[in-house]
N, C-alpha and C positions, 0 to 999 in steps of 0.2 A: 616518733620519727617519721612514720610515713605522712601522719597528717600535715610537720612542717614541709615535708616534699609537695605536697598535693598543693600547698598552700603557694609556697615559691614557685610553681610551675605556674599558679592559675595569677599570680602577680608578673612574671615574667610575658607571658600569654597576652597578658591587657596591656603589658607597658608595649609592647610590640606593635599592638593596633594604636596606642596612643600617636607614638612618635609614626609609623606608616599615614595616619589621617591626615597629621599635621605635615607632615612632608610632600604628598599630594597637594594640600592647599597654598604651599606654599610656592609650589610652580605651575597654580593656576591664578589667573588675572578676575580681573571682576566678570569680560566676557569671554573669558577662557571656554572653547568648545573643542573634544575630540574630532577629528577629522577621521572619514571613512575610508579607507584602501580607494576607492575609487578620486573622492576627491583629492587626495594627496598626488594620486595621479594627471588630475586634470593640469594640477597647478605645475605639477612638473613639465605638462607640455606647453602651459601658455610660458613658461618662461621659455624651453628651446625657441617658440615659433618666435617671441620679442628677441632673444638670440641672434638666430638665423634671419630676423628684418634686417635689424642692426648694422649684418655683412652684405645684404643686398643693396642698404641704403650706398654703403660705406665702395662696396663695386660700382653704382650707380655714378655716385661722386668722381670715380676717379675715370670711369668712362667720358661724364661730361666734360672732364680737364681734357682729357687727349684730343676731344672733338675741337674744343676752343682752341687748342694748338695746332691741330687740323687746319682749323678753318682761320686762322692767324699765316701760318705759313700759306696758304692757299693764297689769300689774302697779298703776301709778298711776293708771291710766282706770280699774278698778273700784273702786278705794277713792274715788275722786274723784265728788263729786255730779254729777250732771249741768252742762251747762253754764251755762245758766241757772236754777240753783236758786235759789228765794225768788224769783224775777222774777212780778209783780201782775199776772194777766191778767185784761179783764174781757170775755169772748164773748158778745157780742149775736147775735141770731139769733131762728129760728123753728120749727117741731117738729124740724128735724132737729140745731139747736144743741139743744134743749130734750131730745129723745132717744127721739122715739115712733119705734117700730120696727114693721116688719110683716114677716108670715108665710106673710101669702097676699096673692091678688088682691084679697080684703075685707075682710081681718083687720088690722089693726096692735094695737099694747099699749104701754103705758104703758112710760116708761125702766126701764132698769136701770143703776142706778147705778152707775159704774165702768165701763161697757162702751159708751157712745158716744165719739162721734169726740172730742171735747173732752178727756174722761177721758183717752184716747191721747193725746193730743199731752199733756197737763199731765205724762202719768207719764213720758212720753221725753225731754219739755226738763227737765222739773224744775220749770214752773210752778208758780203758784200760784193758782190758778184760780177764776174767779167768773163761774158760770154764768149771763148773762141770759138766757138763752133762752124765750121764750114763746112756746106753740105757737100757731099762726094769725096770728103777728105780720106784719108787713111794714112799708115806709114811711111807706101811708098807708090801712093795712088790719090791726084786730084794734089789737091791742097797739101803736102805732106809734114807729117809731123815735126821733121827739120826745120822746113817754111816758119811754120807755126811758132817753135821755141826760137829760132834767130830773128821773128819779128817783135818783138817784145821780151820785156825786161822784169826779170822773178825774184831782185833783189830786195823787196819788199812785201811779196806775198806770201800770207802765211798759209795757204792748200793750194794745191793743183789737182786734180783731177783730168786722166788719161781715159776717154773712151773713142778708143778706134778698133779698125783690124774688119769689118765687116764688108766696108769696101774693098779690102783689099782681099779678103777670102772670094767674095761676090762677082769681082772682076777676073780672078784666077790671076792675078797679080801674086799671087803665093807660091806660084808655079814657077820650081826654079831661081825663086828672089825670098825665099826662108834666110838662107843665112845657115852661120853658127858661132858660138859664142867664141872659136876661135879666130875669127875674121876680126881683121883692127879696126877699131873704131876713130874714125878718119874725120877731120876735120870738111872734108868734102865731100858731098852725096854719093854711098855706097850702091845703091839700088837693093840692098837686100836688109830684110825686116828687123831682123836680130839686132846688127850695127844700130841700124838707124833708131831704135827703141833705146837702144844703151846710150848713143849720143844723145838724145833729147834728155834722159835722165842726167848724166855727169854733166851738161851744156846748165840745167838749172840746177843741181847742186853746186853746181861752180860758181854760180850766183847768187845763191842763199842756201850752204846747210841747212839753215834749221826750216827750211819749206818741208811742209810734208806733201810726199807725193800719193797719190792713189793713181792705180789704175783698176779701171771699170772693166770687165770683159762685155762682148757686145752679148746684146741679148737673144734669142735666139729668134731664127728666119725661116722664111717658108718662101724659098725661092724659084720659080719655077718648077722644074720636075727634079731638085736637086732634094732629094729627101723625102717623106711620106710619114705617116705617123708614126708606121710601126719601127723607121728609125729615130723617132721624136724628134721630125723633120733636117735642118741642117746639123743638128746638135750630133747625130747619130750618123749622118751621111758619111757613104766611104764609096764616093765615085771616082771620077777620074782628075780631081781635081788634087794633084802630088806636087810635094813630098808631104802638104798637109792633112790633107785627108776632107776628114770631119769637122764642123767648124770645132768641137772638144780636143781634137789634136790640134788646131791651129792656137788654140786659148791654152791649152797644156805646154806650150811655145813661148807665150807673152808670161806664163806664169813663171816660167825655169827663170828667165829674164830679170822677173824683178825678185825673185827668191834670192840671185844671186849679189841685185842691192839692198836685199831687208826691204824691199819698196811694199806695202801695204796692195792685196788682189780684191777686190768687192767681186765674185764670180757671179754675172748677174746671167749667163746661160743656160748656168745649171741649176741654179737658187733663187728663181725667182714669181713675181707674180705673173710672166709671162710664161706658161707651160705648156704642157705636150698638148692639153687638152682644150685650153683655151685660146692657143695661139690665131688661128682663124678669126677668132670673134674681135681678141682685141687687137689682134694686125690688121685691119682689113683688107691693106694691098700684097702681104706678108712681109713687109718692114718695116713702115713706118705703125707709129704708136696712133690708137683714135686719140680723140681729148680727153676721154676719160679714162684710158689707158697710161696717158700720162702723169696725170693727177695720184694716178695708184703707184707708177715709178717713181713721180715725186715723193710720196710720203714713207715709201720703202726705203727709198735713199738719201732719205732726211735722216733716217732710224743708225745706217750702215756708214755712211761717209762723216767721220768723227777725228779730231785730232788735239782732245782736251784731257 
């Protein structure tokens, strides 16, 4: 009995290596080679690295689409007129709409056309531009705003822009001719600022709703001994010059004004390239703008005077 046991066990034993040989050969090929821990590892990085190409190429790709659409739309912004090309602008104002420039602290000169602020903004939007600008003008001072709106006709233009108020602060024309929003607004010259700003406003809505209005606040001055840096010059002035004050109480005025018609305020005294610190350099006479002062108002107020 034990010899059949010894015997079945040492037959079981060989058949075990039989079928193990052959099982092995059978899942090796003719150049069938064990691979080492290490190379198993190689292979597994060159496929991450062909991987991670794959999503660089595939990033690559679709960076270059966006470029092409880039540079396709680019492509249509210079062939394309400006935004608002052929839009009717008519800029009322006063020497600095008008375009007197100065050089020195004495000096100022006559426009040059094409190079005030106005000129900038028309050739950036693509307006179409119609200069009122009268030098000395203001509300109720020189040329007046009334003048201005009863001399022409706003039934076809589509912007106005309002920049006055500095002669009329500068002259002390504010003194006693403020106004207030209770005073009627008269078909006939009030003498006082308030009115006469609300009449020019209802006088072109009455002629075109859908005009949009802007008013510009003046920008700020260095007028004689009216002011000093450390009040950042007129901006900040609180002399004798009442019920207005400072030129920021005189523009806190124009503001209440067109608040009360939804009229659009550009506040170019307190927000602008013209500041406490550079006001001297680019005022040179401390009003008027240099030329290259204007070129900076231009492209500031290309950016601000909008109605798209």
């Amino acid at each position: 009995m034990k010899k059949i046991a010894k015997v079945f066990l040492i037959w079981a034993m060989t058949l075990s290596l039989v079928i193990s040989f052959f099982g092995c050969e059978s899942k090796k090929g003719p150049d069938y080679q064990v691979k080492s821990d290490d190379e198993t590892q190689s292979t597994e990085e060159n496929t991450e690295d062909i991987a991670a190409l794959k999503n660089d190429i595939a990033t690559l790709q679709k960076d270059i689409a966006t470029l092409q659409n880039d540079i396709s739309a680019l492509q249509e912004a210079v062939k394309a007129p400006p935004l608002h090309s052929g839009a009717k602008w008519y800029a009322i104002g006063d020497s600095i709409t008008y375009g007197l420039y100065s050089s020195s602290a004495s000096d100022y000169h006559q426009p040059v056309v094409g190079k005030r602020w106005v000129d900038y903004v028309a050739q950036y939007s693509g307006y179409d531009l119609t200069n009122l600008g009268v030098s000395g003008s203001g509300f109720v001072t020189g040329t007046t705003f009334r003048t201005v709106v009863d001399s022409h006709d706003f039934s076809d233009v589509d912007l106005v822009t309002v920049m006055l108020g500095i002669n009329d602060w500068k002259n002390e024309e504010a003194v006693n001719k403020v106004g207030t929003m209770d005073d009627t607004v008269s078909s006939t010259y009030t003498d006082k600022i308030i009115p006469e700003l609300r009449y020019g406003i209802e006088k072109i809505i009455s002629q075109n709703p859908h005009c949009k209005i802007i008013l510009i606040t003046p920008i700020n001055a260095k007028i004689g001994g009216r002011g000093s840096a450390e009040t950042n010059w007129a901006y900040g002035y609180t002399g004798s010059i009442t019920p207005c004050g400072s030129l920021k109480s005189f523009n806190d005025m124009l503001k209440e004004v067109c608040e009360y018609y939804g009229i659009q305020v550009i506040d170019m005294t307190n927000s602008s390239v013209v500041n406490r610190q550079n006001i001297a350099v680019v005022l040179p006479d401390g009003i008027h703008p240099s030329l290259a002062c204007y070129k900076a108002l231009g492209l500031e107020l290309a950016r601000k005077i909008t109605f798209a």
